[in-house]
N, C-alpha and C positions, 0 to 999 in steps of 0.2 A: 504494500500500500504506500502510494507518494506522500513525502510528508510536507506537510508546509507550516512556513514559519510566520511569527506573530507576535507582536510588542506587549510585553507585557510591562505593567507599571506597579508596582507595590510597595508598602512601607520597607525601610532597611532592615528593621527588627524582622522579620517576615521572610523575606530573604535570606537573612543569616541562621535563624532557626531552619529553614530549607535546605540551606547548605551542608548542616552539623548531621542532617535528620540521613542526607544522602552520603554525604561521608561515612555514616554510621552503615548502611546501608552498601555499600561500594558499589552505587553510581552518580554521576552527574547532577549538578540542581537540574538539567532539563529530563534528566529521567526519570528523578525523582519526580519530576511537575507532572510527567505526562504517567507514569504510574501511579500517582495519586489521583489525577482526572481520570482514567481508566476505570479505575476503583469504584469511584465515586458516580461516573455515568453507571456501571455496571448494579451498583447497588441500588440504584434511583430505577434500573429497569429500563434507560434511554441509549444504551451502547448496543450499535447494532449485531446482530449474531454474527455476521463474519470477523470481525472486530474482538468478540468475544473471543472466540478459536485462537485468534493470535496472541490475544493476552492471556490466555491457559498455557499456551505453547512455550511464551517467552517466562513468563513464572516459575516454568518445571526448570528452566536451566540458570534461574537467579536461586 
């Protein structure tokens, strides 16, 4: 799937707490952002099924 890219603007506390969380985690703040949005569309029941597959797929190997 193509990815595309997108400005995001947020407090610095915010970011930093993001960066610690993916540190902790070993990946990227933009990994972290888009695995937590993943998460989050998926929990709410708005991530589409194909979308779904990929983040089951990428989860087995994190």
């Amino acid at each position: 799937m193509p990815r595309e890219s997108f400005l995001l603007r947020t407090d610095q506390k915010v970011l930093e707490a993001l960066r610690k969380w993916a540190d902790d985690e070993l990946r990227s703040a933009n990994g972290q952002l888009d695995y937590i949005l993943r998460q989050a569309l998926k929990s709410a029941g708005r991530l589409p099924k194909e979308t779904d597959k990929k983040l089951r797929t990428n989860s087995k190997r994190n």
